[in-house]
C-alpha positions in Angstrom: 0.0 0.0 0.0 1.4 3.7 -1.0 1.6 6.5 1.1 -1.1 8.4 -0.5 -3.6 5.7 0.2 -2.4 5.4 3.4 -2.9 9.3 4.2 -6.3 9.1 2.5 -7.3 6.2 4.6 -6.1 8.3 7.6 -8.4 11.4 7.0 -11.5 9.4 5.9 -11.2 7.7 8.9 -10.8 11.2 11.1 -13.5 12.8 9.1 -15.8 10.0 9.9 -14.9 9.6 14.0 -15.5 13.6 13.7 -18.8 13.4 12.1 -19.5 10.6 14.6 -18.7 12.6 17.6 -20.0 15.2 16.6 -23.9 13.5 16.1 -23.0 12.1 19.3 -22.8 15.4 20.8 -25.6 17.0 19.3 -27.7 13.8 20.7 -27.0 14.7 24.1 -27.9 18.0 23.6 -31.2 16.9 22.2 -31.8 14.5 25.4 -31.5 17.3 27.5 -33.4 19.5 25.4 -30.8 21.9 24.4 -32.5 22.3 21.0 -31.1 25.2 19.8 -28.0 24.5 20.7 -28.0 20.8 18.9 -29.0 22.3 15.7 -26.0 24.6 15.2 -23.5 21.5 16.1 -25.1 19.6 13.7 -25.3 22.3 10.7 -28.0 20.3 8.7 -28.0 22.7 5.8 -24.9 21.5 5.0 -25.6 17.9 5.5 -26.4 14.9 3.6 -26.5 12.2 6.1 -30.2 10.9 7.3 -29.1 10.5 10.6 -27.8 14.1 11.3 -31.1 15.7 9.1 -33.2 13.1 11.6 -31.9 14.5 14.7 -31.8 18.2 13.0 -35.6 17.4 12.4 -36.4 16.6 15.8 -34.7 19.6 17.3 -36.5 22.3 15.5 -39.9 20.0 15.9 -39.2 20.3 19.6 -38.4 24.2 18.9 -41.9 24.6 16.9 -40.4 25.5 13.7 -43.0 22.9 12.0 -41.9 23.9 8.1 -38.4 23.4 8.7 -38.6 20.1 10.9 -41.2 19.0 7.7 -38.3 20.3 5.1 -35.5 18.8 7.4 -37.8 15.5 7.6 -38.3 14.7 4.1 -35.2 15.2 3.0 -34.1 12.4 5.1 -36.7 10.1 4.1 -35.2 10.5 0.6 -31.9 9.6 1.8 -33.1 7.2 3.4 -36.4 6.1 2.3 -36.7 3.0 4.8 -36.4 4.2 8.2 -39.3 3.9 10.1 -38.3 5.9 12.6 -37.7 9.0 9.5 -41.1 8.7 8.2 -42.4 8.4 12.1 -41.0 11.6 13.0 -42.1 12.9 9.4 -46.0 12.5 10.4 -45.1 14.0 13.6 -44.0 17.2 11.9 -46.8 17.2 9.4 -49.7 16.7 12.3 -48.1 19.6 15.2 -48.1 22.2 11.1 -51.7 21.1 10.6 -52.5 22.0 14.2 -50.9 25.2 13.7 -52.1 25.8 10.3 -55.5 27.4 9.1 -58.5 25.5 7.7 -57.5 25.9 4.2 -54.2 24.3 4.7 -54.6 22.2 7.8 -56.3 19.2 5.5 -53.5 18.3 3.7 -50.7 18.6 6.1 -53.5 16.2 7.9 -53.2 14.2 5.6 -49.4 14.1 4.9 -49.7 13.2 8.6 -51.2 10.0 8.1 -49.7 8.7 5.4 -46.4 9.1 6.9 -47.4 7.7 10.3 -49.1 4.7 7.5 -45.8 4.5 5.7 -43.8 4.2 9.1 -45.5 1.1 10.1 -45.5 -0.9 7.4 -41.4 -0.3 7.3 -41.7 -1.6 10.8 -44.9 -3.3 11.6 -43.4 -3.5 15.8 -42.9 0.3 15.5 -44.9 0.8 18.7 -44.8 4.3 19.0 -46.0 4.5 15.4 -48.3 2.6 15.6 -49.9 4.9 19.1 -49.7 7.9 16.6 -51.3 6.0 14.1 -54.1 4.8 16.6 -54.7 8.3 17.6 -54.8 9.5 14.4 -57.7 7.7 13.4 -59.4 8.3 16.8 -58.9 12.1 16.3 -59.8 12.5 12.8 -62.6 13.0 10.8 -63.5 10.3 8.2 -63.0 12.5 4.9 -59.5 12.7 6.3 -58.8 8.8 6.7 -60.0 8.4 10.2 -62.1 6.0 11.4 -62.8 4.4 15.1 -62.8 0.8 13.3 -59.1 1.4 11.8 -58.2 2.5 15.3 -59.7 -1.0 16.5 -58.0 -2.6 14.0 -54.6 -1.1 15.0 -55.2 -1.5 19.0 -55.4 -4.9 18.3 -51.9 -5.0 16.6 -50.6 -3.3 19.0 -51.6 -5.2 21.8 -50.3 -8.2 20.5 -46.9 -6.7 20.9 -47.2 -5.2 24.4 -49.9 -6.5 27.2 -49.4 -3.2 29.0 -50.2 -1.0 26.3 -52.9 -3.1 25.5 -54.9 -2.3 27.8 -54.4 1.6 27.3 -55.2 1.4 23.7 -58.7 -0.2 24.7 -59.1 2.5 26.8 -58.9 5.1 24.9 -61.3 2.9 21.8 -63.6 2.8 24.8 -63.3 6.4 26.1 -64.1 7.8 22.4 -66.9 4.9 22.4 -68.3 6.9 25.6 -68.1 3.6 27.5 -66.5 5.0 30.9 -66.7 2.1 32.8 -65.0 -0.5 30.7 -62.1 2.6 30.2 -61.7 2.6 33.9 -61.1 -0.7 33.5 -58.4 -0.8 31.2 -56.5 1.7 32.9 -56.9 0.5 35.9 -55.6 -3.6 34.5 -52.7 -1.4 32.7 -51.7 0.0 36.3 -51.6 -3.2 38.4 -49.4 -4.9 35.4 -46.6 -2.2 35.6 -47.1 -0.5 39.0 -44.4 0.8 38.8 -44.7 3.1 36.1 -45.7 6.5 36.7 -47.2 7.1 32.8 -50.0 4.5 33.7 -50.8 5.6 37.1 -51.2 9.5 35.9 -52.6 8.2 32.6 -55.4 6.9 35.6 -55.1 9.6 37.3 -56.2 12.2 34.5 -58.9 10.1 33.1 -60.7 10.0 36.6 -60.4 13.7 37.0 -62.4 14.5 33.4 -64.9 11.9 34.3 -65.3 13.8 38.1 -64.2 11.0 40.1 -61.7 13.6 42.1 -60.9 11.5 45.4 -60.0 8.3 43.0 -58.1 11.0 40.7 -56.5 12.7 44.0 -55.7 8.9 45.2 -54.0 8.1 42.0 -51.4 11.2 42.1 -50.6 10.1 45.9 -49.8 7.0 44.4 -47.7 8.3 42.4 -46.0 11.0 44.2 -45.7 8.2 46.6 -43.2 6.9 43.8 -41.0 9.2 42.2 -42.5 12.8 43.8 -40.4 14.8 41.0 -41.4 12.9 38.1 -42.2 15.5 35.4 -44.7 14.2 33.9 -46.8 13.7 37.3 -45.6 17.4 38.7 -46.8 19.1 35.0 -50.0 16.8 34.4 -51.2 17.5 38.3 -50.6 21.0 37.9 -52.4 20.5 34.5 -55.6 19.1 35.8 -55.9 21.4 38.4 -55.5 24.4 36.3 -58.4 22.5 34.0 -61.2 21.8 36.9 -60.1 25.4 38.2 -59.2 23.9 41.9 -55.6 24.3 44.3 -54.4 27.4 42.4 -51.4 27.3 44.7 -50.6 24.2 44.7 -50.8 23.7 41.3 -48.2 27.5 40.9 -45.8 25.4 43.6 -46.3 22.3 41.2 -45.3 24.1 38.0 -43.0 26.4 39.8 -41.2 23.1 40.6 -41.4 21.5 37.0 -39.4 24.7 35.6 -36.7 23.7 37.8 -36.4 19.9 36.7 -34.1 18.6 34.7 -36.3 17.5 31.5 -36.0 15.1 28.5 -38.0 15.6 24.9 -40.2 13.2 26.2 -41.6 15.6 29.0 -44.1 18.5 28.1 -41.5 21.6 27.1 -41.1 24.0 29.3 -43.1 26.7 27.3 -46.4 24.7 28.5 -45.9 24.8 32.0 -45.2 28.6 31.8 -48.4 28.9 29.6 -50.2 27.2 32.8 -48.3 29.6 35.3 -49.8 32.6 33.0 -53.5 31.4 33.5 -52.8 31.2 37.4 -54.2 34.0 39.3 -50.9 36.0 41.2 -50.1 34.9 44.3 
């Protein structure tokens, strides 16, 4: 081997462990949702690798720069056309733009939405969370957009052949939209005492008992929980939440979200721009 190739092997193989480290980086900016700061490390405009346009993508999704997470998105998906997890994060973007959009545009982002979260699972037929957005998806919308409560039943029962937990939430929330409280109860209820551990499904209770006024089984739930892990986010924000909703403990629910603001949060907790929203609706005091 000459020396030229041996020099050219050397500097590929910098350039790479650079690029690596440098995603690597940018990831753990991203889990401790430093978004702004993990999109200039990563530079995606002058990128062509899926994996730094996915993470790129996520960031500014996170930030709630829809278009560009969309733009950012689908240029992945191109480089990369099967990645589940691309196109996943693709109907993500599309359904927080149609939120955000007005009514004569909000249809066909909609519908973007779906198809992505569609193309994502069948890529990956066990993509879990996909398949929950999916779910949702057809709960949520109307038919002459592609929803449907019996494709939602059809996908429950997919995923609930891959997880017995979830399974159980999933039939909840068919039954919940069904307006068949009792059986929902149920669910959530079966969901908590096979992982009762995990705060998700006893808050998950927690907030369903509260909209359906059954606030001393709701209240009983979050001591549960708090009982727990008292600092979990997502029981400090959704119990702040609820309170804020059924217009009840004011300042406990300020001491609540005065706390969250000073946790240390992932992307898979509420951002911190909602819990200062809440704080806003708070009377002072």
């Amino acid at each position: 081997m000459d020396t030229v190739r041996v020099l050219l092997i050397l500097v590929l193989g910098i350039v790479s462990l650079r690029a690596d480290t440098t995603l690597e980086q940018a990831q753990k900016l991203y889990n401790t949702t430093q978004y702004t700061q993990a999109v200039a490390l990563l530079k995606p405009d002058q990128s062509k690798e899926a994996a730094v346009l996915l993470l790129a993508g996520k960031s500014y999704l996170m930030l709630g720069d829809y278009k560009r997470s969309v733009d950012l998105l689908r240029k992945a998906s191109t480089i990369q056309p099967g990645s589940s997890d691309i196109w996943h994060w693709l109907g993500k973007a599309h359904g927080r733009r149609a939120e955000h959009s007005s009514f004569l545009t909000a249809p066909k982002y909609a519908v973007d939405c779906r198809s992505a979260f569609e193309k994502a699972v069948e890529l990956d037929p066990k993509n879990i969370e996909a398949m929950q957005d999916l779910m949702e998806y057809y709960l949520e919308a109307p038919g002459f957009l592609g929803g449907g409560t019996d494709k939602a039943a059809t996908m429950a029962k997919r995923i609930g052949a891959l997880d017995p937990v979830e399974k159980h939430f999933v039939e909840a929330r068919l039954a919940e939209k069904r307006k068949d409280v009792a059986s929902a109860e149920q669910h959530l209820r079966a969901a908590v005492e096979l992982a009762p551990k995990e705060i998700g499904r006893i808050v998950d209770l927690a907030r369903f008992l509260a909209r359906h006024g059954k606030r001393s089984d709701s209240e009983a739930a979050f001591e549960k929980a708090a009982r727990i892990s008292p600092t979990s986010p997502l029981l400090v924000f959704h119990r702040a939440e609820t309170y804020i909703d059924e217009k009840r403990n004011p300042s406990q629910a300020r001491d609540l979200l005065k706390l969250y603001l000073t946790l240390n949060l992932t992307p898979d907790d509420p951002p911190r721009a909602e819990a200062e929203k809440l704080l806003a609706k708070l009377p002072k005091g």
